[in-house]
C-alpha positions in Angstrom: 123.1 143.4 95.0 120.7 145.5 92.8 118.7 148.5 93.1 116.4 149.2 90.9 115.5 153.5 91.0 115.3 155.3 88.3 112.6 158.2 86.6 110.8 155.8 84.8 109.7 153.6 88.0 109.3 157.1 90.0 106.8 158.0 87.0 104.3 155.3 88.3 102.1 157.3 90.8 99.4 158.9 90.5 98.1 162.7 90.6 95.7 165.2 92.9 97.5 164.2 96.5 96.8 160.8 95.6 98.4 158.7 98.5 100.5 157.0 96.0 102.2 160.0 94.5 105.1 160.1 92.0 107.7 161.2 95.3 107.8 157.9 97.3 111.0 156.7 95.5 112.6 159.9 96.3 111.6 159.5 100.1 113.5 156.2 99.9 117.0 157.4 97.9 117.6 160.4 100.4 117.1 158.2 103.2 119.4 155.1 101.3 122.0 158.4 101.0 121.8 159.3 104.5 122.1 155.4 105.5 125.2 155.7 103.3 124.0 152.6 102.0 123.7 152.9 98.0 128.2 152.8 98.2 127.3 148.6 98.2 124.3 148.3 95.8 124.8 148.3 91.8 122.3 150.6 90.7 119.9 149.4 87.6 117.5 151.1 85.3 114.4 149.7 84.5 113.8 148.7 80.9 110.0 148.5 79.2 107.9 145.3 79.7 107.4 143.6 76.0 103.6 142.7 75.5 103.9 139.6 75.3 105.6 139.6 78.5 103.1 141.3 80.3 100.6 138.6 78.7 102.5 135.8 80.6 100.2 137.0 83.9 97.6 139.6 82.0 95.2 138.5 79.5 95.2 140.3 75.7 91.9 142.3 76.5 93.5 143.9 79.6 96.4 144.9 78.5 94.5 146.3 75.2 92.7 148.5 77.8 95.7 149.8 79.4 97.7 150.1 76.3 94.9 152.6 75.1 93.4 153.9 78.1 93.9 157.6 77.5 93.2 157.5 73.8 89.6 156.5 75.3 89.8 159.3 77.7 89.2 156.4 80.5 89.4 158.1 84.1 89.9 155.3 86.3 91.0 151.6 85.4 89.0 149.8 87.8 85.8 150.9 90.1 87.4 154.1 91.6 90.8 152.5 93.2 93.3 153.2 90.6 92.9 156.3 87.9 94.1 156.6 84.9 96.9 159.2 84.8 99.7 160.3 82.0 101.8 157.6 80.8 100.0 155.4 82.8 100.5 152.3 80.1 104.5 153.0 79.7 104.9 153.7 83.3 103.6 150.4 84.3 105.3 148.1 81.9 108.9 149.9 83.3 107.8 148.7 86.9 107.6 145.2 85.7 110.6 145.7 83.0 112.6 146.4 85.8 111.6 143.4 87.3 112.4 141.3 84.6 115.8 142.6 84.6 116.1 142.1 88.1 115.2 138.2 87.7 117.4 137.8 85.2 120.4 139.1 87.1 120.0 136.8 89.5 118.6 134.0 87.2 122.0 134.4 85.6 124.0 134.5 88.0 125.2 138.3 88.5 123.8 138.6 91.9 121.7 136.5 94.5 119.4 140.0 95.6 117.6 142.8 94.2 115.5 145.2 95.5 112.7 147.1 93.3 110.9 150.0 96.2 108.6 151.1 93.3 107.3 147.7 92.6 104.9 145.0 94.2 101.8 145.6 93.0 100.2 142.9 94.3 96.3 143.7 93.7 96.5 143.7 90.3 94.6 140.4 88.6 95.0 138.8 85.4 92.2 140.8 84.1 92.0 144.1 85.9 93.1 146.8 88.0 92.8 147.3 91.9 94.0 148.6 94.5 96.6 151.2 92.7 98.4 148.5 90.7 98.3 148.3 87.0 100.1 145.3 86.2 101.5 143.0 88.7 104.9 142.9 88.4 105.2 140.1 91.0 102.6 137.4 88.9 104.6 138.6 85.9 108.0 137.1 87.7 106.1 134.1 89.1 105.4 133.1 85.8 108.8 134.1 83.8 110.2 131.6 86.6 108.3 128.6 85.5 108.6 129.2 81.7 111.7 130.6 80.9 114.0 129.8 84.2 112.2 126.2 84.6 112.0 127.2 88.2 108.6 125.8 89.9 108.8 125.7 93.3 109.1 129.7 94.5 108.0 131.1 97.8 106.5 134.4 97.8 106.2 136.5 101.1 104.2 139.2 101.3 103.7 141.3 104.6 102.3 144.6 103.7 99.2 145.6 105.7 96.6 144.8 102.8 96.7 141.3 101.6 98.1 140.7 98.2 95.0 138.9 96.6 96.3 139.8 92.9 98.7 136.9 93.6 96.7 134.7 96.0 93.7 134.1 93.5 96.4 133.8 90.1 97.6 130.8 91.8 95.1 129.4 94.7 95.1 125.9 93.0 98.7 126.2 92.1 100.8 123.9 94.4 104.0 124.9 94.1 103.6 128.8 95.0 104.2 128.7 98.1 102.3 131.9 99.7 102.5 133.5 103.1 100.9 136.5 103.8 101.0 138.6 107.6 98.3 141.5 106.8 95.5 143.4 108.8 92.2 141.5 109.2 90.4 141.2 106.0 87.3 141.9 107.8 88.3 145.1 108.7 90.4 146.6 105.6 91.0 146.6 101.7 90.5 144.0 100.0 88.6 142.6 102.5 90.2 138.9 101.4 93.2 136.6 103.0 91.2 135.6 105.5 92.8 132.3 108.0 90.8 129.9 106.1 91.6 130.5 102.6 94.8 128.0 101.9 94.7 127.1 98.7 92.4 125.3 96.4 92.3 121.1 95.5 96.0 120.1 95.0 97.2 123.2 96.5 95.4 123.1 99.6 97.4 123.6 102.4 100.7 125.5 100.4 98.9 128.6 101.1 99.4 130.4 104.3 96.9 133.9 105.7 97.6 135.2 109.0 95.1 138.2 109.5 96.6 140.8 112.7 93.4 142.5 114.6 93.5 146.4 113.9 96.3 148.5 116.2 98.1 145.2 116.5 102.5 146.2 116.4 105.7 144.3 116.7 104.8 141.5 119.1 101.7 140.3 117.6 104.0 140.2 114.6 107.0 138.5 115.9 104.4 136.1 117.5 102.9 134.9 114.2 106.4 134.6 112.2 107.5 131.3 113.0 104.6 130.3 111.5 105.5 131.5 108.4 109.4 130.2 108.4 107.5 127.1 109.4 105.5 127.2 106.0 108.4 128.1 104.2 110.7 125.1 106.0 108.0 122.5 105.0 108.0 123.5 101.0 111.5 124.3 100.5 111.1 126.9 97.6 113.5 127.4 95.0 113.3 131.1 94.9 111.5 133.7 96.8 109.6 136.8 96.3 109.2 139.0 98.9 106.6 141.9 99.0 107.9 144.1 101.7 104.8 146.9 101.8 105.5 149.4 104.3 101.6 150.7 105.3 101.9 148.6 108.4 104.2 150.6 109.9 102.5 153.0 112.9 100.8 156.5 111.2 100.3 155.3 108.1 97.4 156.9 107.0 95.3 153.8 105.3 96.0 151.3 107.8 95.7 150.5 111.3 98.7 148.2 112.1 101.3 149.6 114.6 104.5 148.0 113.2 107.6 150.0 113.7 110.9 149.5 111.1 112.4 146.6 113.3 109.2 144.3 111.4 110.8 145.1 108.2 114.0 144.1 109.9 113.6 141.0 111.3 111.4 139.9 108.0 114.2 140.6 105.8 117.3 138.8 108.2 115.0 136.1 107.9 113.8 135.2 104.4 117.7 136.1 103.7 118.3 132.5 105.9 115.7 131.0 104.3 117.0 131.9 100.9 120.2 130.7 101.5 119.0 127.1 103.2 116.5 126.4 100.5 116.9 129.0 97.0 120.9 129.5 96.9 120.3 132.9 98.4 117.9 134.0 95.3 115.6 136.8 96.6 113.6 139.6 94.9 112.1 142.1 97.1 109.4 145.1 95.9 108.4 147.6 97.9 104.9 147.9 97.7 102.6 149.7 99.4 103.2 152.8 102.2 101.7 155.9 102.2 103.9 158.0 105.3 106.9 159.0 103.5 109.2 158.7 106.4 107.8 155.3 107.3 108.5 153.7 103.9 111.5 155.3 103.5 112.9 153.6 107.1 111.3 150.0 106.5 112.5 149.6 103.1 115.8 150.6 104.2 115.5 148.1 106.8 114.9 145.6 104.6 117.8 146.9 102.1 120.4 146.9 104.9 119.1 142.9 105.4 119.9 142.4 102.0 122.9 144.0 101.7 
């Protein structure tokens, strides 16, 4: 299995005691070390998104404005959630160069798992920034799949505690991406979307699954809405998954409300490892996503990195 860690992913973060700081991947490797469990994972650098990679999700304009961002002396990407800091355009294309690489490890063969903690960036649309995410790594793989791997079918998971609409709206009317997504009420936190009755659009109705969790909610309000999701999942039968394993639901995590503890992560990652193997020859990519506690994101992740191993 692959892990993906290196000082070009740990360069995406941003400045000024910004909740996503340039220290999370750090959090998770001395944890991984004191797990003891980096002996079994093959340990990958990430490599530099092409352009017209990135332009398989992004459009040209956008990824003109990143590219040149701090020549314009541009302070924030998008209305206030994600600044502009150093290296901001070389930093991002590593998260989903690394990625890439990942896929195509397991596309050809070399392993059936990877697992990416600085990755996920679920928020980010086709034409902009949100949410701390520059480019999303995750649309980026959804779409290598389907035009270079031929793969169409591919099941993406996503339980971290905002919901990942940077993916959900790329591919609402898209019927085979197969989307289920645990996060807190939309009503009651960033982005304020993924609410029960959005589940897809004309042909794709019905392939997409939002289960919102009521503030404070922990484990068994969790464990109570998962067989709905393994029941999405069973009905589809995806070819591959992507699984967005954010760890800001976990209790004390200061931009959320959810009360999860590591066993979430857990459970989440025993189980799309099944799922893998029934339906997607074991194929799995996981990203780590968001988590702002240190010690929380570096537990849950290795949670979900024990799973995989």
């Amino acid at each position: 299995m692959n892990l993906y860690a290196d000082d070009n992913l740990s360069a995406y973060g941003f400045p000024d005691g910004h909740p996503l700081g340039i220290d999370r991947q750090g959090a998770f490797l001395r944890e991984a070390t004191a797990q003891g469990l980096l002996e079994d994972t093959t340990r990958r650098t990430a490599r530099e998104a092409l352009r017209e990679e990135l332009l398989r999700f992004h459009s040209d304009e956008y990824v003109d404005l990143v590219y040149t961002a701090e020549e314009q002396g541009l302070r924030l990407l998008d209305d206030g959630d994600t600044p502009v800091f150093p290296g901001v355009y070389r930093a991002s294309a590593h998260v989903v160069g690394a990625a890439l690489d990942g896929l195509a490890q397991v596309m050809d063969g070399h392993c059936l798992r990877s697992l990416q903690p600085i990755g996920g960036l679920h928020h980010a649309g086709r034409t902009h920034a949100a949410g701390f995410c520059v480019f999303n790594d995750l649309g980026v793989v959804i779409e290598t799949l389907r035009s270079v791997y031929g793969i169409r079918r591919v099941g993406y998971l996503d339980i971290d505690v905002h919901h990942g609409d940077g993916v959900f709206y790329a591919f609402e009317d898209d019927p085979d991406l197969i989307f289920a997504d645990i996060h807190q009420d939309g009503r009651t936190l960033y982005p304020g979307t993924g609410r029960a009755h959005e589940t897809g659009k004309g042909r794709a109705e019905g392939t997409k699954l939002n289960i919102e969790l009521a503030p404070f909610s922990g484990d068994a309000e969790f464990m109570e809405a998962w067989p709905r999701v393994e029941a999405h999942f069973d009905k589809f039968k995806p070819e591959f998954f992507v699984f967005q394993c954010g760890a800001d639901g976990l209790k004390g995590d200061p931009l959320a409300q959810l009360q999860y503890s590591p066993a979430v992560h857990e459970h989440t990652a025993r189980r799309v490892v099944m799922l893998a193997d029934e339906y997607a020859g074991g194929r799995i990519m996981a990203f780590g996503g968001g988590g702002y506690d240190r010690d929380n994101l570096a537990r849950a992740w290795n949670a979900v990195l024990a799973r995989l191993l």
